[in-house]
Each structure stands twice: as structure tokens, then as C-alpha cells.
N, C-alpha and C positions, 0 to 999 in steps of 0.2 A: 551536570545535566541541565537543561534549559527549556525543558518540557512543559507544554502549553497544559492553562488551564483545564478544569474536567467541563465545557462549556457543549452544546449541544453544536454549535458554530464548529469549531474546529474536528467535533468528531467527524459530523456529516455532512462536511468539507470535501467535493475532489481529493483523495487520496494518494490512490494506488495502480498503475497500472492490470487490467485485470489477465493480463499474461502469468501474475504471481498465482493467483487463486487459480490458473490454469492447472498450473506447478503442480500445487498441491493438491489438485483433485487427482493427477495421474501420477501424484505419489501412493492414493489410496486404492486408486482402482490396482494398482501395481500389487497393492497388499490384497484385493481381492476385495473390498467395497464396491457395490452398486453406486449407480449416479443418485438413485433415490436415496440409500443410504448416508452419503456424504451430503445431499443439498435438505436433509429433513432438517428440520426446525431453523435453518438458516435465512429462511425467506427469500433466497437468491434462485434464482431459475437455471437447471444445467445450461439448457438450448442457449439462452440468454448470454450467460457467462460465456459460454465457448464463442460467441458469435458478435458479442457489441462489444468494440472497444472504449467504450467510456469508462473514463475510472472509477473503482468505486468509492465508497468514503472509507477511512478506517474502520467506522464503524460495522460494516459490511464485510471488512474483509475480518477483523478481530473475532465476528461470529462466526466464521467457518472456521475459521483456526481454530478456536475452541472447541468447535465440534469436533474440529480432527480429531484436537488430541486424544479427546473420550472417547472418540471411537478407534482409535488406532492404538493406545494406553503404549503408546510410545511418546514419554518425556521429551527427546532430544530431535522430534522429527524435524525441528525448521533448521536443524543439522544436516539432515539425509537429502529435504529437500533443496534446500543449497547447493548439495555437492554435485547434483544431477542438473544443473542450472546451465545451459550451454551460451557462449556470447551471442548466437540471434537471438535469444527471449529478450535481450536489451535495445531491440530494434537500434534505432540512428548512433546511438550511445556504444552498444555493442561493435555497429561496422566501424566505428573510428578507434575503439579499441583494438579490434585484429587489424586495421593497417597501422599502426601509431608506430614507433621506435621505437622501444622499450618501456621498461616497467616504469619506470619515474612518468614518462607522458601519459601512460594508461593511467596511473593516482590519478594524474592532474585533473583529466580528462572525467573520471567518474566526480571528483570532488567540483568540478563546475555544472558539468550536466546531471548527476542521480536525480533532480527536480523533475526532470523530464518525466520519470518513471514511476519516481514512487518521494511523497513527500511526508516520510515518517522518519528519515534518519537522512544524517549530513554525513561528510567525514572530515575530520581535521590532519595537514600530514605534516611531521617534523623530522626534519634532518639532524644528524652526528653522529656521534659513534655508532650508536643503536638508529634505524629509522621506527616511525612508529607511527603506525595507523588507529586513527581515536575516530569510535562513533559519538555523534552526538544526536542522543535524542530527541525528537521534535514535537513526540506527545506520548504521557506517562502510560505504562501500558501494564501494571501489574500482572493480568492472569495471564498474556500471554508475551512475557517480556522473554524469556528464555530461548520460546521458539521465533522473535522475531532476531534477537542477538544472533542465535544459529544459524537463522538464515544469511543474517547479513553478512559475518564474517566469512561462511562458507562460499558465497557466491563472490567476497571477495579476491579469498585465496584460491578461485580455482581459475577466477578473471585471472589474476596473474600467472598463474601455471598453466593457460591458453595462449599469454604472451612470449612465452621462458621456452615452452615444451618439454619442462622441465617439472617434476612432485617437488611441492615444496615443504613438507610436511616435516622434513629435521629441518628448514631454516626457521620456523617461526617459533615464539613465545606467544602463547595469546592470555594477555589476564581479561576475566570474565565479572563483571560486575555482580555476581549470587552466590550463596552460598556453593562450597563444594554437594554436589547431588550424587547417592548413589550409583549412576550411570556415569559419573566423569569419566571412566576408561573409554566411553563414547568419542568423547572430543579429540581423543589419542589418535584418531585418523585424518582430523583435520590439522592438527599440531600436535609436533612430539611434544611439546613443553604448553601446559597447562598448568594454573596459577585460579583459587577465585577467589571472593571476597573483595573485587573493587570497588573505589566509585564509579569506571566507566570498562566497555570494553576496549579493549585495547591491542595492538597485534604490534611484536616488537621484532624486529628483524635485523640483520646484517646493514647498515650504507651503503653496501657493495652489490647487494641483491636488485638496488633500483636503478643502477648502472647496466643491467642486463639487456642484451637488444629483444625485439622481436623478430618470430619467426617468420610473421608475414607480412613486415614493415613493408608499406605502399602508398607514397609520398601523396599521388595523385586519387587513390580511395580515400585516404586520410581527409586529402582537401575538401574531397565531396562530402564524406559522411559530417563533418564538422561544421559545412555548414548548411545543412541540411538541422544540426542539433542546433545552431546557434538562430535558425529560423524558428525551430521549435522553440527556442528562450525565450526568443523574441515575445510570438505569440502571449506564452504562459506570464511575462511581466509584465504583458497590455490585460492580463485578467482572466487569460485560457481560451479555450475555443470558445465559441457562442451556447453552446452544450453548456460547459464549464463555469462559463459566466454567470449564467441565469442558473446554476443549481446554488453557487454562493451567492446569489440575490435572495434567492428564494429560502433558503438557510438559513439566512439571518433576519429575514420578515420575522415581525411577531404581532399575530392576529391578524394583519392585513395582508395578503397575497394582493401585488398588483396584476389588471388583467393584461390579456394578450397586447392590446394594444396599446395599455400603459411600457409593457415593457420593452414593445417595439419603439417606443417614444425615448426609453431611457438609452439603446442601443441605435437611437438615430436610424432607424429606419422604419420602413411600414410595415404593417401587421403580416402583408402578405408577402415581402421578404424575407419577414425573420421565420415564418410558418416553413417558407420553402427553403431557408437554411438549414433552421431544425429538421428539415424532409430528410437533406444532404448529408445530415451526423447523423441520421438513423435515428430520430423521436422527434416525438411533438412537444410543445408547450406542457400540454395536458397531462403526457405521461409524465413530465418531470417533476409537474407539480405535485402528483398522487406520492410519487416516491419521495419526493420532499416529505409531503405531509406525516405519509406512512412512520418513514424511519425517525421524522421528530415525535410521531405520538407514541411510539416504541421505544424509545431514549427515555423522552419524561417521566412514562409510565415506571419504567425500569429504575433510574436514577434520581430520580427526586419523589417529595410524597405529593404533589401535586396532585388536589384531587380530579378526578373525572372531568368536575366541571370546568375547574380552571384550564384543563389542558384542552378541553375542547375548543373556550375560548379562545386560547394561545394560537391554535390552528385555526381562528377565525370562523367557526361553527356558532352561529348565534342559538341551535336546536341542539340539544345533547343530544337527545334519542338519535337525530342524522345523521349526528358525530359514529355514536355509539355502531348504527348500523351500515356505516361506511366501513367503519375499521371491523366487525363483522367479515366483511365481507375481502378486506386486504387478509385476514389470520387466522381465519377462523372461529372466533374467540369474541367474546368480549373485553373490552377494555379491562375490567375486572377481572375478569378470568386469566386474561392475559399477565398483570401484575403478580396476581395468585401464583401464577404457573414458573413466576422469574424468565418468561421471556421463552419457555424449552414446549 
């Protein structure tokens, strides 16, 4: 595993596309949850969620997961939600998968672009007798590592059994980095053959099963959808959208938030271009910054014993009480209360 520090930087960092946290909200309503029910104590907004595609950070999306699970008191749901995962929830990613050749190009294809979507797991793929697909961690995720493995594995074997048109469920072995859990006969739907106790997951298959063509191999969707995603690399290795950019600027500030026009300075343009780009990705400056702030002073509070006053500082608040009665007003709560509370 190769999983980043527990730093506030990488949590609430651009993550996640929020197509996932779509998922699972219409895994719950499925089970009969309200939208209230599922967004309480997450601090994420339904309307919100359903309607702006910015990513979220992990940290963001690690608290609805959480909440799922207690409210759903199903263990193995990033299982279930996986398996109901269809290839458009992977936008550009997804169309070059249903036209690509076969399974060997659809690996390839997720193991260069998954960035695009969600950057909390990699994959690694090796050939011979056995082929074998390895996730690799990108940030250690104890309470909810189970259901983000589930997920992953399951949206990956069912990507391939969109390519095959074929259940692959007697070709795979999958070992699962945790203990064996009571519900293992769960995983029996995703793979006959279940193994736990690894260092990593792991999905082990036939050589012969990545020789298999697709069903709606499409030379000339292929061409498009790919490079449509290799536009989308592009952007994401220049630093992401302008969205994107300025929430990892803002991220990693400590105590001084630069202003609007510092940051238009830093992005080489003027104050009133980058207002009216940010118009373009659907927010302003201003929202991104409250939501910077919010999710670091909810992190700190949560994570370290930093007191009150230091974290106010941290967030660049010279007045505690202003500090105090800003985040009032983002939780309900007092900063205190909210520590108290562990965050619920």
C-alpha cells in the first residue's frame, strides 16, 4: 500500500467524482431512506450533490459513506453499490470502454484514466498464467476501507462483464485485504472464489479471459471517447480545472487565504476573468473559500487537539468569537460543541 499521509491537504483535496456519492444515495433511497435521512449530519446538500459536478474531497465523500453504513447496517454495501454501477456513470472513461476490443484494452484503459474520476485507488495489471488485478491505495482509509474495496472491485468486474456480455463470477479469485467478516457469503456474488486476510486486494483470473473481444468494439467511438479522456489528462496534469486549482491552493494556505485578485495574479489572469470562469464551473471565489474553510475547521477540530484558538488562527481569523460565530452558522454548533459531538 502507498497511502498518503493523514494531512488535512490530501484529505480535502479534489477527490471524487460526485457521480459515486450519486450511487449511493440511490442505493438508499432504493432501501427506502429519505434524502434528509441520508444527507443528515454529512454537511453535503441533496440539490447540491445531484446537480454540481465538482469533485468532492474524500473527506466529503468518507462522511456519507459512514453515514451509509449506520444507517443502512449493511456491512458490505460498497459491494451492492458497485454491482449496480453502469459504464455511463464513468462518463469519457466509460465510452472508450464500451467501444475498446476487448478486456485487456478496457484494464489498460481504466489503469491510465481512473484519475479522471476518482483519485483514491490506482490499479496495477500483470500478466502469466494467472492475470491479476491489484488495487493500490492512494489514501489510508480505516473506517471505511471495506466499502470503498467493494466498491472498487465490484465496478471493476462488472466493467468487464459489460465488455464480455458475459457473468464472470466462476472466473475470478478475488483476495481481500481484512479479515474474513461474517457476511463473506456476500462476496460469493461478486466472485465464486473468496480468500481474505491480504496485504492488498487483489482479483486473479484466467490469461485467457483478457483475450476476450468486446461486444461493442467501435474503432471510431473508441478514437473519440479517448481522446476526449486524454484531454481531460491533460487539463488534470496542468492542475485541474480552475475550480480545482484554486480549492488545492486554498487547501493548502495556512492562515493566509490569498484575495480574489491575488489569485487572479497567480492564474495569470484578471480578477474579472477568473470571477467570470468561476461563473462558467458553477461558483464563485467566495463559495470555494467558505468550503475550504468549513471542511479545514471540521478536519482540525475532529483530528488533532488543536485548540479553538489555534485553529481559528490556522484559518486566518485574527477574532475567535468571528471565527466561532462563522462556523456557528456553516453547523450549527459551536466549534466546541462540534468536537464534543465527534463531528455527528
Amino acid at each position: 500500500m502507498t497511502a498518503l499521509p493523514l494531512t488535512p491537504e490530501h484529505w480535502l483535496h479534489p477527490a471524487i467524482h460526485p457521480v459515486y456519492a450519486r450511487l449511493l444515495c440511490a442505493e438508499l433511497r432504493r432501501r427506502g431512506f429519505s434524502e434528509a435521512e441520508i444527507t443528515a449530519g454529512t454537511r453535503l446538500d441533496w440539490a447540491v450533490l445531484h446537480s454540481d459536478n465538482r469533485f468532492l474531497s474524500f473527506e466529503q465523500f468518507r462522511r456519507l459513506v459512514a453515514h451509509a453504513l449506520t444507517l443502512s447496517d449493511c456491512p458490505w454495501l460498497g459491494l451492492e453499490v458497485g454491482i449496480n454501477a453502469q459504464l455511463s456513470m464513468h462518463g469519457a472513461l466509460g465510452q472508450a470502454v464500451a467501444a475498446c476490443n476487448g478486456v485487456a484494452e478496457a484494464l489498460l484503459l481504466c489503469q491510465r484514466y481512473m484519475p479522471l474520476r476518482q483519485r483514491i485507488f490506482g490499479i496495477t495489471i500483470e500478466t502469466g498464467e494467472l492475470a491479476s488485478i491489484t488495487a493500490v491505495e492512494e489514501i489510508d482509509v480505516p473506517d471505511v476501507r471495506e466499502f470503498m474495496l467493494g466498491y472498487l472491485a465490484a465496478t471493476l468486474v462488472r466493467l468487464m462483464e459489460a465488455v464480455t456480455g458475459q457473468p464472470l463470477k466462476n472466473d475470478f479469485t478475488m483476495e481481500w485485504p481484512f479479515p474474513e467478516p461474517a457476511w463473506a457469503s456476500e462476496y460469493e456474488r461478486l466472485a465464486a472464489h473468496n480468500t481474505f486476510g491480504h496485504a492488498q486486494l487483489r482479483g486473479l483470473v484466467a490469461s485467457d479471459l483478457l483475450q476476450r473481444p468486446s461486444l461493442s468494439a467501435d474503432p471510431e467511438a473508441l478514437r473519440i471517447a479517448e481522446r476526449e479522456c486524454e484531454r481531460q489528462l491533460t487539463i488534470q496534469q496542468q492542475g485541474g480545472t480552475l475550480t480545482q486549482r484554486i480549492q488545492f491552493r486554498l487547501a493548502s494556505c495556512k492562515g493566509i487565504y490569498p484575495s480574489i485578485i491575488e489569485m487572479a495574479i497567480e492564474e495569470n489572469v484578471s480578477s474579472r476573468t477568473l470571477i467570470r470562469h468561476l461563473r462558467d464551473e458553477g461558483t464563485t471565489y467566495q463559495q470555494l473559500l467558505d468550503t475550504v474553510r468549513e471542511e479545514l475547521a471540521c478536519w482540525l477540530l475532529l483530528k488533532t487537539d488543536l485548540s479553538v484558538e489555534a485553529i481559528a488562527e490556522r484559518l486566518g481569523y485574527e477574532d475567535t468569537s468571528n471565527y466561532s460565530r462563522t462556523f456557528r452558522r456553516w453547523t450549527g454548533m459551536t466549534p466546541r460543541e462540534f468536537r464534543q459531538s465527534d463531528g455527528n
